[in-house]
Backbone as ProteinMPNN parsed JSONL, in Angstrom:
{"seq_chain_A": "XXXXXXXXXXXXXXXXXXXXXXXXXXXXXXXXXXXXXXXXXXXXXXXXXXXXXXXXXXXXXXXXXXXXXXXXXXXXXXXXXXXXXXXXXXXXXXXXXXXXXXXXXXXXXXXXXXXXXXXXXXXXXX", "coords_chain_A": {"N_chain_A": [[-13.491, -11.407, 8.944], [-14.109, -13.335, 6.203], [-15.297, -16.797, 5.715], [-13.826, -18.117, 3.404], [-11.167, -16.615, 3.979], [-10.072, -17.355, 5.936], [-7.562, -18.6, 9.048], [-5.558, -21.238, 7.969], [-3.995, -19.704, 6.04], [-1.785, -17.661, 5.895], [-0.614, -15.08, 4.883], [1.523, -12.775, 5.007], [4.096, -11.918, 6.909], [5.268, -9.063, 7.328], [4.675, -6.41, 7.687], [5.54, -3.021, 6.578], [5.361, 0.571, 6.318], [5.432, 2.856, 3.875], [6.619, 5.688, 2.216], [3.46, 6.923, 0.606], [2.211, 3.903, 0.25], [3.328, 0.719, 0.889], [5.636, -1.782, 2.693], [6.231, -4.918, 2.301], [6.778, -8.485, 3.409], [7.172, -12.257, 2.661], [7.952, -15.458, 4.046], [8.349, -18.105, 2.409], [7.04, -21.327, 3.387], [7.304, -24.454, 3.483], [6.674, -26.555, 4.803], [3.936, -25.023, 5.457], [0.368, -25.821, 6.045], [-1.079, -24.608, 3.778], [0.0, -24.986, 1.842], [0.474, -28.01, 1.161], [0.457, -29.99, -1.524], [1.349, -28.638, -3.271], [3.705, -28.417, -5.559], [4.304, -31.493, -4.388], [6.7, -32.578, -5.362], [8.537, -30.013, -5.619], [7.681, -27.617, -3.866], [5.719, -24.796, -4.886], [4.724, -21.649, -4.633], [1.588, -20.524, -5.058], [0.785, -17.883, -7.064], [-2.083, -16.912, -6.729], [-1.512, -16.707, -4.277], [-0.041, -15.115, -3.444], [-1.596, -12.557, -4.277], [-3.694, -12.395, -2.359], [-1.83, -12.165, -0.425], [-0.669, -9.714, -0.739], [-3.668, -8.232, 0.015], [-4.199, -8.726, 2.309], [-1.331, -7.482, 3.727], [-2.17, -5.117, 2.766], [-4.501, -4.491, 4.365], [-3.723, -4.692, 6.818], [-1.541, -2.589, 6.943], [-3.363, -0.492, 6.287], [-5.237, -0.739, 8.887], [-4.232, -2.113, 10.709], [-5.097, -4.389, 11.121], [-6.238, -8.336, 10.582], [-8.911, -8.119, 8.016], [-11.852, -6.22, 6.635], [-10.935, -5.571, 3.804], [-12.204, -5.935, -0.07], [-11.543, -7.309, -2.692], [-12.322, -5.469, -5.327], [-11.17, -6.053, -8.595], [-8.918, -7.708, -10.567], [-6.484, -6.034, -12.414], [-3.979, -6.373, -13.4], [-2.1, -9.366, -13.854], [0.765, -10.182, -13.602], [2.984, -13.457, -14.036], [6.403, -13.569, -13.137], [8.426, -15.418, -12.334], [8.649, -18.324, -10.589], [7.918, -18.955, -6.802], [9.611, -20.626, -4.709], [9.449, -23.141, -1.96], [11.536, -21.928, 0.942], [12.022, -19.168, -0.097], [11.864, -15.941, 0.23], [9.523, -13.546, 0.179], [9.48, -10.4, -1.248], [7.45, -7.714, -0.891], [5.98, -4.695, -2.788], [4.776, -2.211, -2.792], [2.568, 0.186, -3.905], [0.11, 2.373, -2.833], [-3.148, 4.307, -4.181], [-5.778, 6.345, -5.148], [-9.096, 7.004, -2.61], [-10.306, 6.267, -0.001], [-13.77, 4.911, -0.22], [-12.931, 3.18, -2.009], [-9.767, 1.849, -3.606], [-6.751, 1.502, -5.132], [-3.888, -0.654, -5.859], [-0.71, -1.007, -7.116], [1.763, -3.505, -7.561], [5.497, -4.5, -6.759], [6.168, -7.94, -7.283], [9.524, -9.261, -5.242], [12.056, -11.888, -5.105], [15.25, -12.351, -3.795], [16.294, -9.864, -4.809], [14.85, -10.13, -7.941], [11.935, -9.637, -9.833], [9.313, -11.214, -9.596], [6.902, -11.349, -9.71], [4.148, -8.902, -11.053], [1.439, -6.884, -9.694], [-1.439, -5.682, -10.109], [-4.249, -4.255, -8.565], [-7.891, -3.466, -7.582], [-9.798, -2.028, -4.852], [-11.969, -2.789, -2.28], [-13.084, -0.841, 0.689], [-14.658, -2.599, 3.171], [-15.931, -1.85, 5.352]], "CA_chain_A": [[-12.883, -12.166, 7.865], [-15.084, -14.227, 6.144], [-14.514, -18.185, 5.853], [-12.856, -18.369, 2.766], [-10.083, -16.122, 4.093], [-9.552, -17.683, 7.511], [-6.359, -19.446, 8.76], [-4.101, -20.906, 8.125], [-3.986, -18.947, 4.92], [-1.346, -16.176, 6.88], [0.153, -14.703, 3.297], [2.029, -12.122, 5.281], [4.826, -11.982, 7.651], [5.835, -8.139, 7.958], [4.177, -4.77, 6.855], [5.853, -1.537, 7.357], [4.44, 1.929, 6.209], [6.499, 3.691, 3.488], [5.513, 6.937, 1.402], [2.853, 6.114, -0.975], [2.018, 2.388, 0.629], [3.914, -0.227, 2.121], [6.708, -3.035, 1.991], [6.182, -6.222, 2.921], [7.752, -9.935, 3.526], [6.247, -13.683, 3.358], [8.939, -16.307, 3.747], [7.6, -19.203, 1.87], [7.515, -22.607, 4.278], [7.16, -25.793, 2.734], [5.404, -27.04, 5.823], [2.435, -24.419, 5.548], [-0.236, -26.487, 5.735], [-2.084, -25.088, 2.897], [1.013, -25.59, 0.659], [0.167, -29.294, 0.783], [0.022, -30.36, -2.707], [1.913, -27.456, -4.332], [3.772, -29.455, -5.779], [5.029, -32.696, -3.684], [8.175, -32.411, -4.822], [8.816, -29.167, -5.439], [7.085, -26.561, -3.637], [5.758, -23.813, -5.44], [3.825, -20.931, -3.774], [0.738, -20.388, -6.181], [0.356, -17.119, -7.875], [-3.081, -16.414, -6.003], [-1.455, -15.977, -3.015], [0.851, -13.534, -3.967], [-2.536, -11.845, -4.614], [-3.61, -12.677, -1.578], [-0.697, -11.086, 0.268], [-1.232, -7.857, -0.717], [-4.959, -7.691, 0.324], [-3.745, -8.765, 3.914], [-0.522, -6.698, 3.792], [-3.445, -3.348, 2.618], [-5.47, -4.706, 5.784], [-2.675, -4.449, 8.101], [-1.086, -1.385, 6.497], [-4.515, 0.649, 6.531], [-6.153, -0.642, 9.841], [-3.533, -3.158, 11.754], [-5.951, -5.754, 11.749], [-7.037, -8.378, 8.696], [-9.926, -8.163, 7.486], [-12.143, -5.333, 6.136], [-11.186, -5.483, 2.421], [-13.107, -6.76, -0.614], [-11.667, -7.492, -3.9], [-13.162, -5.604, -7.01], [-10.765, -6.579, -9.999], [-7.685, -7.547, -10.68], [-6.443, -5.369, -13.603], [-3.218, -6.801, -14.253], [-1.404, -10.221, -12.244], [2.181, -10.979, -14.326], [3.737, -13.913, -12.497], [7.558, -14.259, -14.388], [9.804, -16.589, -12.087], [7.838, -19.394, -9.485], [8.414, -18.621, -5.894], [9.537, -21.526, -3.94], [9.809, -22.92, -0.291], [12.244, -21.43, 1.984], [12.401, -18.021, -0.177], [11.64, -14.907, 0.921], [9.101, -12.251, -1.197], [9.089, -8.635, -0.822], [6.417, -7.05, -1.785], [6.595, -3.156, -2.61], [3.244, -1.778, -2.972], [1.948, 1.675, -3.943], [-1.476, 2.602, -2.707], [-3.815, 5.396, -4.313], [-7.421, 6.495, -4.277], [-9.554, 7.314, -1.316], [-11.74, 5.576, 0.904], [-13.945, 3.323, 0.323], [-11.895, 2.28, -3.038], [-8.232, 2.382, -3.178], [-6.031, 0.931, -6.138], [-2.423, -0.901, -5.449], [0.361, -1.816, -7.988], [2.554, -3.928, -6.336], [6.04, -5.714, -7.487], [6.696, -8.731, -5.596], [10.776, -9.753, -6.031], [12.356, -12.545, -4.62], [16.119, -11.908, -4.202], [16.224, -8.729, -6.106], [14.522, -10.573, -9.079], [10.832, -9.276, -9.94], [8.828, -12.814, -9.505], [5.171, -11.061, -10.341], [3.6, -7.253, -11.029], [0.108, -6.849, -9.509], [-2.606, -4.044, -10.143], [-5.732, -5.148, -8.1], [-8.751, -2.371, -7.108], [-10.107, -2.778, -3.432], [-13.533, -1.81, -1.56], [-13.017, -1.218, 1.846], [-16.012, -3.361, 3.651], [-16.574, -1.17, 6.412]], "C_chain_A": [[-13.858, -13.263, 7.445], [-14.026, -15.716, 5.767], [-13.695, -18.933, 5.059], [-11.304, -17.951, 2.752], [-9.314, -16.469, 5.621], [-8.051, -18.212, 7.503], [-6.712, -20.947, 8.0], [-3.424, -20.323, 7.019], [-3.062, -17.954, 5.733], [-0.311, -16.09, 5.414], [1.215, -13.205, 3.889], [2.908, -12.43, 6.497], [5.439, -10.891, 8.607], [5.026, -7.07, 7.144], [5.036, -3.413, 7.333], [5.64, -0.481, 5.856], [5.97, 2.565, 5.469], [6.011, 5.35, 2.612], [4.652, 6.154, 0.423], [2.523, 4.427, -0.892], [2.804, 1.899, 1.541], [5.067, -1.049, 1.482], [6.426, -4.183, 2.829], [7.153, -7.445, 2.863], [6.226, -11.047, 3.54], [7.523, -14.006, 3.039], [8.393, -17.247, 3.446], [7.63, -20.789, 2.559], [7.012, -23.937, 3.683], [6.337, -26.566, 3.511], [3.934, -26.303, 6.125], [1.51, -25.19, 5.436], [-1.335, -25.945, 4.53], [-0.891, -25.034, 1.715], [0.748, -27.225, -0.041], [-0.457, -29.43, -0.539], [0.246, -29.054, -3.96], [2.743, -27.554, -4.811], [4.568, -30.265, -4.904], [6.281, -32.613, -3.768], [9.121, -31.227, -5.174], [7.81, -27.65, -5.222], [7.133, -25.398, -3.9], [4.753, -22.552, -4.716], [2.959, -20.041, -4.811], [0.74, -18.612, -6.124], [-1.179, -16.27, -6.838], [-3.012, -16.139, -4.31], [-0.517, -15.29, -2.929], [-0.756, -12.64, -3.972], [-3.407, -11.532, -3.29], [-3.192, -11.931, -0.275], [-0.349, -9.788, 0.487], [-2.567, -7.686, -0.696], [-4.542, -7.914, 1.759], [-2.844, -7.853, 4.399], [-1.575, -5.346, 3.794], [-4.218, -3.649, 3.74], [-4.847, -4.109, 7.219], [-1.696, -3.126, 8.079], [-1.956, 0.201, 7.005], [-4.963, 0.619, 7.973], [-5.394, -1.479, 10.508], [-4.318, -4.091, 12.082], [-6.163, -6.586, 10.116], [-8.275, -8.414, 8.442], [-10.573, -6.758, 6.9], [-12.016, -4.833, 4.464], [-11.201, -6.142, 1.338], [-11.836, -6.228, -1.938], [-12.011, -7.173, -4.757], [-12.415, -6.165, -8.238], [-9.521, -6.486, -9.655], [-6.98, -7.036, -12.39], [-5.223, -5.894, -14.488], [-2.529, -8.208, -13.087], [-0.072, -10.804, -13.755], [2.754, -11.905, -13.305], [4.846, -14.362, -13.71], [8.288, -15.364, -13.56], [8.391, -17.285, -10.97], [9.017, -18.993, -8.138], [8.291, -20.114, -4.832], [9.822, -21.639, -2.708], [10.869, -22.388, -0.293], [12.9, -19.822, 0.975], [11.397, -16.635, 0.214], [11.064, -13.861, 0.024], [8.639, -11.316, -0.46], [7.961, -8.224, -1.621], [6.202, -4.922, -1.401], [5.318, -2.64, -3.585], [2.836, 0.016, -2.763], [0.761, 1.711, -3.788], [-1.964, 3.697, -3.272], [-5.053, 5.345, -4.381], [-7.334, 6.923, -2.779], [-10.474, 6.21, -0.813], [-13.258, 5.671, 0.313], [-13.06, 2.691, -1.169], [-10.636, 2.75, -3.441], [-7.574, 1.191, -4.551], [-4.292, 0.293, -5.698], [-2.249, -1.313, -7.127], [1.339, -2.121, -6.96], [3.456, -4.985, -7.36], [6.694, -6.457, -6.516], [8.504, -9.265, -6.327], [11.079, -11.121, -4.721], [14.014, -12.549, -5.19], [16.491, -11.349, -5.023], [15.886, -9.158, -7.639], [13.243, -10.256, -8.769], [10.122, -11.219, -9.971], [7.321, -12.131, -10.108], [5.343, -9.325, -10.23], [2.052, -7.559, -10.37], [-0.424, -5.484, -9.425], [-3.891, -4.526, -9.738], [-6.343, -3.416, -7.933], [-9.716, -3.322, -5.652], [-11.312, -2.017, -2.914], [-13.278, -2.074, -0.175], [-14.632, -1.528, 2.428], [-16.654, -2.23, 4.739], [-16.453, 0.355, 6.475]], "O_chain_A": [[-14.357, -14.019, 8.278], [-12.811, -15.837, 5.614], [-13.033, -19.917, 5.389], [-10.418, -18.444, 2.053], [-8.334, -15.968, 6.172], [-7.367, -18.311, 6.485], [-7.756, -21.489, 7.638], [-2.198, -20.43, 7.019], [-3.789, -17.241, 6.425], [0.528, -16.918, 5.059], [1.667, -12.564, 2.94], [2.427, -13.305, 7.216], [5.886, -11.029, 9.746], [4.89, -7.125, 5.921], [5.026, -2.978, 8.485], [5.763, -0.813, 4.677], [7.073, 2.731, 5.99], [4.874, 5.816, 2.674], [4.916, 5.18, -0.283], [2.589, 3.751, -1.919], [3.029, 2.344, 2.666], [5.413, -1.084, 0.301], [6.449, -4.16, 4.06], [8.239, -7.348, 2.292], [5.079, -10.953, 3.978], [8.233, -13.417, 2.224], [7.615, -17.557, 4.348], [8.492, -21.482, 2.019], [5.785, -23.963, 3.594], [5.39, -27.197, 3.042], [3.026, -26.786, 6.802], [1.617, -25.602, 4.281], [-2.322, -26.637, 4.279], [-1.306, -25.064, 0.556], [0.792, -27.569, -1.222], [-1.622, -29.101, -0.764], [-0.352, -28.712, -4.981], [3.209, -26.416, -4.772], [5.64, -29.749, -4.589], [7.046, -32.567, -2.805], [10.34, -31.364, -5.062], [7.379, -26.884, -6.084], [8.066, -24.687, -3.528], [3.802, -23.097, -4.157], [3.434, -19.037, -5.344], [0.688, -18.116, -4.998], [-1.089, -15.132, -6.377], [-3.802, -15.688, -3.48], [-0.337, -14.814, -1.808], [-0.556, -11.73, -3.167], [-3.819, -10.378, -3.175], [-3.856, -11.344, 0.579], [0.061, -9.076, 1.404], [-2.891, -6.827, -1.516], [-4.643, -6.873, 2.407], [-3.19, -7.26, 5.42], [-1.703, -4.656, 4.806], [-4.736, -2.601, 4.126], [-5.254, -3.448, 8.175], [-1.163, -2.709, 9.107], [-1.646, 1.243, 7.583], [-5.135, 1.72, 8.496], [-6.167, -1.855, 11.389], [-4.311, -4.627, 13.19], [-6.234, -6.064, 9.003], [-8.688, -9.304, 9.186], [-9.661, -5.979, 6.625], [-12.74, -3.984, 3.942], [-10.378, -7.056, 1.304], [-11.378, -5.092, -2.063], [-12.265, -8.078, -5.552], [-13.139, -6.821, -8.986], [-8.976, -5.705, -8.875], [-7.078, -7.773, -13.371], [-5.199, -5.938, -15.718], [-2.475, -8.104, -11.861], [-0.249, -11.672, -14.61], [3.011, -11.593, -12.142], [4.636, -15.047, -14.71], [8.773, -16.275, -14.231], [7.356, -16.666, -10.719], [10.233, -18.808, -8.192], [7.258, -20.564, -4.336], [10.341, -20.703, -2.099], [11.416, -22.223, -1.383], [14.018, -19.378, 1.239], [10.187, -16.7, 0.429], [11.78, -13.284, -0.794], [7.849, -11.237, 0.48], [7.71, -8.431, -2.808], [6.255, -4.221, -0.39], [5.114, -2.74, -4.794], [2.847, 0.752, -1.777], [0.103, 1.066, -4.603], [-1.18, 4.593, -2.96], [-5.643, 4.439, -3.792], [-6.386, 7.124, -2.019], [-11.23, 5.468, -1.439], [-13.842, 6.735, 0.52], [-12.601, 1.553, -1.075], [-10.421, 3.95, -3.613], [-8.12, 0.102, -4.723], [-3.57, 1.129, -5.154], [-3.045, -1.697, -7.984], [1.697, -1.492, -5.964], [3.039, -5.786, -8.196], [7.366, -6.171, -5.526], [8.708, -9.548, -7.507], [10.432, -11.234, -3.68], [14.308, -12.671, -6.379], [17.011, -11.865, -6.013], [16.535, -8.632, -8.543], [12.962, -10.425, -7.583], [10.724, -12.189, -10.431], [6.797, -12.685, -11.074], [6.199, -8.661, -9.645], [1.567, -8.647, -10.68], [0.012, -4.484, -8.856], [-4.591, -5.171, -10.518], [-5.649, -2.408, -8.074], [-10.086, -4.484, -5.485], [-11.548, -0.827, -3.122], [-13.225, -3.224, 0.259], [-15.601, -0.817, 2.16], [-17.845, -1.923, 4.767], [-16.999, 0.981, 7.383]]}, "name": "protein", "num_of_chains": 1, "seq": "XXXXXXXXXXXXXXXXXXXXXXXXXXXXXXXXXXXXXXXXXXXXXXXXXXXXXXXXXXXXXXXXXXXXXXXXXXXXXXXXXXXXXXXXXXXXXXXXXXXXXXXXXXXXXXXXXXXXXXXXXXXXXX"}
């Protein structure tokens, strides 16, 4: 993992293996320490780590460990509602491609409400 992706950055909580990708969880904590300053008085959980979340979630999905995959583009990132502390985002992620580059769309909801769409493309590092 290189040093921009270290802790305490942990954008995931749960992965499990469904056809065609994965489903995930983060519960959003107001005490995260890199929340600090998202906003003071109402904590919002930025957009880029939704993005974030599903490159760790595809880490831990593909290889049970994080690290190993790179970033090429993000093709589409809709964010419609703000996801704040103490809620809970699913994220429901389709994987395709092959090895070494692999494509997700992924919609994250927060209590059955869509909160963002994401379409990123990924290079696996190793």
């Amino acid at each position: 993992m290189t040093a921009a992706r270290q802790l305490p950055l942990s954008a995931v909580d749960a992965v499990e293996a469904r056809e065609g990708g994965f489903l995930g969880r983060k519960r959003v904590r107001a005490d995260d320490p890199y929340l600090a300053g998202h906003f003071p008085s109402l904590t919002v959980y930025p957009g880029v780590f939704l993005i974030e979340g599903v490159q760790q979630m595809l880490e831990l999905h593909l290889d049970g460990a994080p690290g190993g995959m790179e970033l090429v583009s993000v093709e589409s990132a809709r964010f419609s509602l703000p996801v704040l502390a103490g809620e809970e985002v699913l994220f429901d992620t389709s994987v395709t491609g092959e090895r070494p580059l692999l494509s997700t769309t992924t919609t994250c909801t927060v209590g059955g409400r869509r909160c963002a769409r994401i379409a990123a493309t990924w290079r696996c590092a190793s």
